[in-house]
N, C-alpha and C positions, 0 to 999 in steps of 0.2 A: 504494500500500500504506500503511496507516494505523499513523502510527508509534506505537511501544510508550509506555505511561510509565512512569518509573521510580519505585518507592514513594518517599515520604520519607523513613523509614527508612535503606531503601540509600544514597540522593543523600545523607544525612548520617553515613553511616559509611564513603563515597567521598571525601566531600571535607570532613572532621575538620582537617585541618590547615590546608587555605586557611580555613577559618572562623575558627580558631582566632587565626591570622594577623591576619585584619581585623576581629578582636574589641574591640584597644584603641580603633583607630580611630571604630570605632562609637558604643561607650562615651561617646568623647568628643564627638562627634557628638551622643549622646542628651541629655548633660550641659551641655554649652555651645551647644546650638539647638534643641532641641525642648521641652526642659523651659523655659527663658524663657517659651517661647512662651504658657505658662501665665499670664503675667504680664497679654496681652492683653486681660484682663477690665476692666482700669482704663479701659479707652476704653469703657466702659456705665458708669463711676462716675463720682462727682465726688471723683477722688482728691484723699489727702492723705495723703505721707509718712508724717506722726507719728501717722497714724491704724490700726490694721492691717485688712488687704488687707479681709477681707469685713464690716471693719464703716464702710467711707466709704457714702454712701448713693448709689443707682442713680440712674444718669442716661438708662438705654435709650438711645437712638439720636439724642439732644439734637448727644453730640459730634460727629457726624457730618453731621449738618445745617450748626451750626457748620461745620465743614471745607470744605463746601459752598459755603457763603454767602460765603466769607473773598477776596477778590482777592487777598489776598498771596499764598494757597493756588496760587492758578490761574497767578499769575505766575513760581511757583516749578516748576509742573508745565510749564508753556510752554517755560523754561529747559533743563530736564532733557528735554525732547523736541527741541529744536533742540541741545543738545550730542551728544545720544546719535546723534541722523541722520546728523550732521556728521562724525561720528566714524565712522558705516557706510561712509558713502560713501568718506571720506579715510584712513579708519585701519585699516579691515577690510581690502580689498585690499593691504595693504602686505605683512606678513609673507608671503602668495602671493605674492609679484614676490621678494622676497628668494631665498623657496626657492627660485625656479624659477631664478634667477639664479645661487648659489650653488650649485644641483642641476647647471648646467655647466659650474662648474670640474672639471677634469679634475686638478689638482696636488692631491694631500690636504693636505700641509703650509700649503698656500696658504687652501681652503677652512676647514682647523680655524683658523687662526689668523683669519681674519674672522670664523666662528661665534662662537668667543669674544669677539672685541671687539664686537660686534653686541648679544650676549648676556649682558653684563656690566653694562650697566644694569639690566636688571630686580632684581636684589639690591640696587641702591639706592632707600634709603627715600624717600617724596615730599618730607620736609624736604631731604633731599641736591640733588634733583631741581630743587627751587625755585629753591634758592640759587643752584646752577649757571647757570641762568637769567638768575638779578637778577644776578649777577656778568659776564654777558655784557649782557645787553637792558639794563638798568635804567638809571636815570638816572645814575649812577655806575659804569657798567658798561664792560665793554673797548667796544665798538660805538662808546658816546657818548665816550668820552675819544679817541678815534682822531678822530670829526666834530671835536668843540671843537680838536682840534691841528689838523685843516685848515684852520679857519676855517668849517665847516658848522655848521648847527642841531643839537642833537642830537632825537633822535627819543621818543617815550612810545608801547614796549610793555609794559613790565610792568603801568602802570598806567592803560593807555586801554581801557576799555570795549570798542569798537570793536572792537577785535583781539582779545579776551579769547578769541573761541572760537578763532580761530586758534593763539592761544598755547598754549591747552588741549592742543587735538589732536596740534601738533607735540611738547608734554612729552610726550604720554601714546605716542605714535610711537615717539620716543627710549627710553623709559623700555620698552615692553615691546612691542615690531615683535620684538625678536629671541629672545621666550621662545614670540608664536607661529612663528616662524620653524622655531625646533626641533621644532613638531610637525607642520609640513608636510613636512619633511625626513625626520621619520619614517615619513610616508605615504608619500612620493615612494620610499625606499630598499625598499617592498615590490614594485615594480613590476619585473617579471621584464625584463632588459636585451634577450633575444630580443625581444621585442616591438618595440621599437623596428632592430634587428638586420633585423628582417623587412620593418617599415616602408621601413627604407632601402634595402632590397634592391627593395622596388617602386617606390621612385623618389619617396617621401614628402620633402618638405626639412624642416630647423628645426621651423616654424613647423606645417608639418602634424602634423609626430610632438606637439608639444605641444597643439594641441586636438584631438587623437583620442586620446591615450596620455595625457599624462602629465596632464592636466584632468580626464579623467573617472577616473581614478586616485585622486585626491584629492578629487573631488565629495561622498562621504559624508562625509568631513572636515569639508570647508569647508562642509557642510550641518549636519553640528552643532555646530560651532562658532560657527556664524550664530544657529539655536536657543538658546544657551547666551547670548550675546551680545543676543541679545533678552528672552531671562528676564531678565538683569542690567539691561536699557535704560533702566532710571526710578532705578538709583544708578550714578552715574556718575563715582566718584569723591571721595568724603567730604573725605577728608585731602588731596588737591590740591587743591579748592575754597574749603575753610576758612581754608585758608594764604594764596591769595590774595583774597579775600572783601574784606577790610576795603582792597584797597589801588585795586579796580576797581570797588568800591560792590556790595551786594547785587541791585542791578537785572539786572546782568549774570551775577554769581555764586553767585546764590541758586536753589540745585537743591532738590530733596525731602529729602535727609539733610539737607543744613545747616538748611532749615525747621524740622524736627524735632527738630531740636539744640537751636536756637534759640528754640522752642516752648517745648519740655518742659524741658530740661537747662538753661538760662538763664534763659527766664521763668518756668519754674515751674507752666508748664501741663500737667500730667502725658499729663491723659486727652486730651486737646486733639491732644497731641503722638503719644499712642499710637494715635487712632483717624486723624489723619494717613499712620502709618507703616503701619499696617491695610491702609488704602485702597490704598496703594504698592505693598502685598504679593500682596492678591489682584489686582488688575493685571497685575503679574509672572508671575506663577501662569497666569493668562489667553494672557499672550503667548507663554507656553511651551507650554501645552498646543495652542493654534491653530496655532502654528509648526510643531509636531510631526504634528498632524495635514496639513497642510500639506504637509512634507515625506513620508508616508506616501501622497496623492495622486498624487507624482511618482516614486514606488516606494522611497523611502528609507529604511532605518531609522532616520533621526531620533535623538531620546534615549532614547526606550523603542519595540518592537513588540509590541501583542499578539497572544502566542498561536494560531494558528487551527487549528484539527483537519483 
């Protein structure tokens, strides 16, 4: 039977108050990212500040070529494509192991208070995050003052290349495993407990009741949040990388923001910088929409579905 549609009209004299609700939101949404976005013309110009906007003269598609031609360019995209994988592989799967871990504690007083300690990093900002860091790993850090009182070497992670993406991954782990944590926790608490009840009544163990139950439970989850994570997958962290940039050399820690910081905001290459950031964006865009179709393949709703009659 072919469902009904509901005028516009009606749907917006039904739901006046949820609109109204998500109005500032919006607002602010319009104001601080979509109206920027206006800006993006400077990568066809050959901007200049002190010059206004449509009177610097066009450059069409020079800057982009530029971006093109640039090896720094390429070394910077290499970067941010080996941190972001590293980070699929080692950082995606974690908050799933939390929850599911934490989804079988059976004491609540026990479960909230690891929630909380779990989840208490993410409110720290990546200046905090860093420090924490240098004050344990650094060359003056607890680690290395413990070796030099044994008589050991002490060791360079904060500022060895080599490890840098390890270092990455396990900040960005500590730092926010436990804000996705909480949202697999909310998936898991929709899953009706007879299910499981029933499972074990047919002689299901552990390990059965979680890849039949409680996995495919959270599969639309973990499918758009994987989506969402791959739209993000070419900035991978601005403010952590900048901070420690100058102390592991640009080789290792030069992603596509900080290129484009460094472009534009530093050297002064505006258009250079913008048509950089362009290229990043439609990418992005790209990876999100293939994702989505993607997950639509495998019957998922994804981040959006459309429609069908």
């Amino acid at each position: 039977m072919e469902r009904r549609k509901i005028p516009l009209s009606k749907r917006l004299r039904r739901d006046w108050p949820l609109l109204m609700m998500v109005l500032p939101a919006v607002a602010l949404m319009v104001v601080f990212m979509y109206v920027p976005m206006f800006g993006n013309i400077i990568a066809w110009q050959h901007y200049s500040p002190y010059v206004a906007l449509f009177e610097n003269p066009w450059a069409g598609w020079d800057n982009f070529a530029r971006v093109f031609r640039t090896p720094a360019f390429w070394d910077a995209v290499v970067n941010t494509l080996m941190i972001t994988g590293f980070q699929l592989v080692f950082f995606f799967p974690v908050p799933i192991a939390l929850a599911l871990l934490l989804n079988s504690v059976l004491t609540p007083w026990i479960r909230t208070t690891i929630q909380s300690i779990v989840y208490l990093p993410h409110f720290f900002s990546w200046v905090l995050v860093v420090t924490i860091f240098q004050q344990i790993l650094g060359g003056a850090g607890l680690i290395n003052r413990l070796l030099r009182a044994n008589g050991m070497e002490p060791i360079e992670i904060m500022t060895n290349p080599d490890t840098f993406l390890l270092l990455v991954t396990s900040q960005a782990v500590w730092k926010d495993a436990g804000w996705g944590m909480i949202i697999f926790l909310a998936a898991l608490s929709t899953i009706d407990p007879s299910q499981y009840e029933a499972a074990a009544v047919d002689g299901a163990g552990k390990w059965r009741r979680m890849w039949s139950i409680t996995l495919p439970a959270i599969r639309p989850t973990i499918i758009l949040l994987l989506i969402l994570r791959l739209g993000d997958a070419l900035t991978v962290g601005f403010e952590q990388l900048i901070l420690q940039r100058g102390a592991v050399g640009p080789g290792a820690a030069e992603v596509l923001d900080t290129y484009v910081y460094y472009q534009g905001v530093i050297g002064g290459d505006w258009s250079y910088a913008a048509a950089a950031g362009l290229i990043k964006g439609v990418v992005s865009l790209l990876l999100v929409l293939g994702a989505n179709k993607l997950a639509h393949a495998f019957g998922e709703a994804g981040v959006y579905r459309r429609e069908t009659k």
